[in-house]
C-alpha angles and dihedrals in degrees: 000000000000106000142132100259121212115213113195115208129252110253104143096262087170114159123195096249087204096045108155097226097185088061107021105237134145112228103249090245085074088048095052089054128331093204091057096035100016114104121229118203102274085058095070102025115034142265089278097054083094146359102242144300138267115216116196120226079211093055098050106094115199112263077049097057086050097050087048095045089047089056094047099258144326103295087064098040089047086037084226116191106251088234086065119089116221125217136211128195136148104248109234107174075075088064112025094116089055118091089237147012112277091232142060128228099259095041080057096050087047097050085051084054100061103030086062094228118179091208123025121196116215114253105268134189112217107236099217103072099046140019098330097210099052099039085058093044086054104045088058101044079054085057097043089049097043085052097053084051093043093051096040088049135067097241118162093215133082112241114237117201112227116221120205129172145139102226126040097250084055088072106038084048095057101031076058090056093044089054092042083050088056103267117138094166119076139195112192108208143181096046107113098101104039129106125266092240098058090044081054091055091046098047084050096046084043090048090053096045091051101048097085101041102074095187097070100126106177136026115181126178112202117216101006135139114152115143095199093062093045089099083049088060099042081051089056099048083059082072105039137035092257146353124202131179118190122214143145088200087115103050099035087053094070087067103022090049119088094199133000097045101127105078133198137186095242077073089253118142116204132191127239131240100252105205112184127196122343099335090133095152084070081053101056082039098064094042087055085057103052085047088061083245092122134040126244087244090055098048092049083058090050094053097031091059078041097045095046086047093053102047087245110090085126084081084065102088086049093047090051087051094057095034089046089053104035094216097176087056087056097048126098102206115114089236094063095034088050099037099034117178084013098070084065099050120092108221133112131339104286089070095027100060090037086060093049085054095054092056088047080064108041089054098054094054088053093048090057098046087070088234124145090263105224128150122209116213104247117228146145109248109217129082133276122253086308095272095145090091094047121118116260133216099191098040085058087053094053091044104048087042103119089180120039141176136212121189119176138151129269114259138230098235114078120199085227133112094250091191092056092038081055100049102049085045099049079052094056085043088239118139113212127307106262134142090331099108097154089064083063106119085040090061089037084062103048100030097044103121089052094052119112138170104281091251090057092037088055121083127169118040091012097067076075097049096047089049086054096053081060108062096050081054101058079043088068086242120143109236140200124191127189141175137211101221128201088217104034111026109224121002133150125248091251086058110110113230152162134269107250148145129256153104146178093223111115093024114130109228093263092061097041092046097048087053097050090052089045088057099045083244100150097046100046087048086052097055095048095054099055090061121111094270118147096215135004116193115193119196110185136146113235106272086053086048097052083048088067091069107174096358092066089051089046086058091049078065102056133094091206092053134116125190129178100189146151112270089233084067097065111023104113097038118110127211102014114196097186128100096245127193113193117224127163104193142359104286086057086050106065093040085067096048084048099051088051091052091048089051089056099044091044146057125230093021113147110210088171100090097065095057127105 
């Protein structure tokens, strides 16, 4: 059946099918092992709820590879439907920071082999981190020796070229070459983190390309969910056999998402119960509810007392909303038919990645109706207790503080013309600025004329953190601001500095914690925050957080202090002095920086209610 197919990759989203959710107990089966008793998606929800699945050489640790090896490849250790298509690529967003890939061609072939995989992709080298022009040279001389193996062996799986590029016409030139080697079957890489409207100017350049050539088989884009471009797609399998897109936007949304992460088919995104801790009576209330045994009205008490107690009674008017409409009674997947009330709440793994699976789902219904695929945030529009007019402790404190300090963490975006940055670098033959620090005076020489003070270099969430600096300055406050870098360590945002490339996000403790001791972090961060501020906010995702090492649990410690922070940093911490705001990912983030900044720009405003 012609289609676009979604393929999900392979993460280990693996549930306990027999979790007791009353008690909250895994079934000893899943204790003994998850990959022999856990439940994937298909599992629970069918061999329709998607088209297949991509599994990454780069992502199979060691003691995995053997488990899949010793079942005779992945579709038996998966137990994969035979309908599904599985995937194999490389995985190079692993490896995008190294000079060159860690395998070699026929080590990729090999890996295909066993895996068992029904399409390989050719072992690629992403363009952006390093020199752009051999990276994509190399990516397709990958591809031209993997074809001439491929064609000379007796392999099982069709060979997908992998197409890499930086600039639109990159990719049309090499898929061009590719075509002109023998390939009719495409994977289009590197586009995870660009923006939507470049991936719109590439799908239309690829759909053009292809037009005339009526023996293109297979399209697939690795690492794309865009829903804009989705009619794009369905405009370019008009011109070839099948497109495919792979991405687990739609399952990881239902526990990166702060609100929005239960999805339906009417295009209406509602927001999970998020019951923290041992607040089991919330538990049993919720589960009453959903019986028929309370009323609406009684529930909403129950959350709001909960709510209040917890710092989080925002989430209410999104909670009404659910609990007012009952989505999970109206839904036809077996996991909401089976779960009931505990594929809305938002608690464990066991909920969380049900719920995952039921947007999974609902999208790929969607997807197959042919419909413009939105989804519309789900709330109750009136106020709160009327707590905007309450008076406000912390609101006081922002507003009397005559010195203030502001620490966050360095951005992806850069506000630099990365073309140009590319260019100048790939002429210098210089990758990126990265780690490499001690390269520094070599990239000050060459990148001069692109370097700017940190709170200019830096685009994205610090444009919220800079609009918040502000308003303590027309305030006539003094304010610091300082920012935990990837590149540098601490600096302030005065500080002038290169473009560059790196980040602390994916790093296990051991390496975070080894960078931050190689750049003196926690002791210069020691030594700032014990400085007469009177107040210091810290805004920082988790692996930023871990890199503060003593000095975040000194400001645990500190009246003055607040911290918008993941739950998973403080946890285990006991008497907290610190104003904490709990956020578990970067949308909750800068609600937070935004909500401080209204405070200080407005009258009457509680900031009381989001702490913890």
């Amino acid at each position: 059946m012609k289609g676009l197919k979604l393929i999900l990759p392979d993460w280990d989203d693996i549930v306990d099918a027999n979790y007791d959710f009353v008690n909250e107990k895994h079934s000893e089966g899943y204790l003994k092992g998850r990959y022999m008793h856990g439940a994937r998606i298909w599992d629970l929800l069918g061999d329709e709820v998607i088209d297949g699945v991509l599994i990454s050489i780069s992502a199979i640790k060691r003691d995995k590879m053997k488990k899949i090896l010793g079942a005779g490849g992945a579709r038996n250790f998966l137990r994969l439907p035979g309908k599904m298509q599985l995937i194999g690529d490389c995985g190079a967003w692993q490896y995008r920071d190294k000079d060159a890939p860690p395998y070699r061609v026929d080590e990729v072939m090999d890996y295909y082999s066993r895996l068992g995989v029904d399409y390989g992709v050719t072992l690629d080298h992403i363009p952006f981190f390093g020199n752009p022009q051999e990276r994509m040279e190399l990516t397709f001389r990958n591809a031209v020796e993997m074809y001439k193996l491929w064609r000379s062996g007796n392999y099982k799986f069709t060979l997908m070229a992998s197409v890499q590029g930086i600039e639109v016409n990159h990719y049309v030139k090499f898929m061009d070459k590719l075509y002109n080697v023998g390939y009719r079957h495409f994977a289009i890489g590197g586009l995870a983190k660009r923006n939507t409207d470049f991936i719109k100017a590439l799908v239309s350049a690829l759909t053009e390309y292809v037009r005339g050539r009526s023996d293109v088989e297979k399209v697939h884009f690795l690492g794309v969910t865009r829903l804009s471009i989705i009619p794009m797609l369905s405009e370019l399998l008009n011109h070839v056999n099948e497109v495919s897109f792979d991405s687990s936007a739609m399952l990881r949304m239902a526990w990166t998402r702060e609100v929005g992460n239960y999805l339906t088919t009417n295009g209406k995104a509602y927001t999970a119960i998020r019951v923290i801790g041992d607040n089991h009576d919330v538990l049993n209330a919720l589960r009453l509810y959903d019986k028929g045994v309370l009323s609406l009205e009684e529930v909403i008490a129950i959350l709001r007392n909960y709510l209040t107690k917890v710092g989080q009674v925002h989430y209410l008017p999104y909670y009404e909303a659910l609990l007012r409409d009952t989505p999970w009674k109206k839904c036809s997947c077996a996991i909401c038919r089976t779960v009931g009330i505990d594929v809305v709440i938002f608690r464990g793994n066991d909920r969380n990645r049900r719920r995952g699976f039921h947007n999974v789902y609902v999208f790929k219904r969607l997807l197959e109706s042919g419909k413009d695929i939105r989804f519309i945030n789900v709330k109750v529009n009136h106020s709160i207790n009327g707590d905007e007019a309450a008076s406000d402790e912390l609101t006081t404190l922002l507003k009397k503080a005559s010195r203030v300090l502001i620490i966050t963490n360095c951005t992806d975006e850069k506000n630099v013309n990365w073309n140009a940055v590319l260019n100048l670098l790939r002429s210098r033959g210089l990758k990126v600025p990265s780690f490499d620090i001690e390269l520094e005076d070599t990239y000050r020489e060459v990148l001069r004329r692109f370097m700017k003070p940190a709170g200019e270099m830096y685009g994205g969430s610090f444009r919220a953190v800079r609009n918040l600096a502000k308003a303590f300055r027309r305030l006539g406050k003094q304010v610091d601001v300082y920012v935990i870098s990837a590149r540098y360590g601490l600096i302030s945002e005065r500080e002038v500095i290169l473009p560059y490339n790196a980040t602390l996000k994916g790093l296990d403790i051991d390496a975070i914690r080894n960078w931050s001791k190689r750049l003196g972090l926690e002791r210069r961060l020691m030594e700032l925050v014990g400085k007469p501020y009177d107040v210091i906010i810290v805004a920082l995702p988790r692996e930023y957080a871990i890199a503060m090492g003593y000095a975040l649990r000194r400001l645990l410690n500190m009246d003055n202090a607040i911290l918008i922070l993941p739950k998973s940093i403080i946890e285990d911490v006991k008497d907290i002095k610190a104003k904490v705001m709990l956020a578990g990912g970067l949308t909750a983030r800068l609600k937070y920086i935004k909500r401080l900044t209204k405070a200080l720009n407005s009258t009457g405003v509680t900031l009381d209610r989001w702490l913890l």
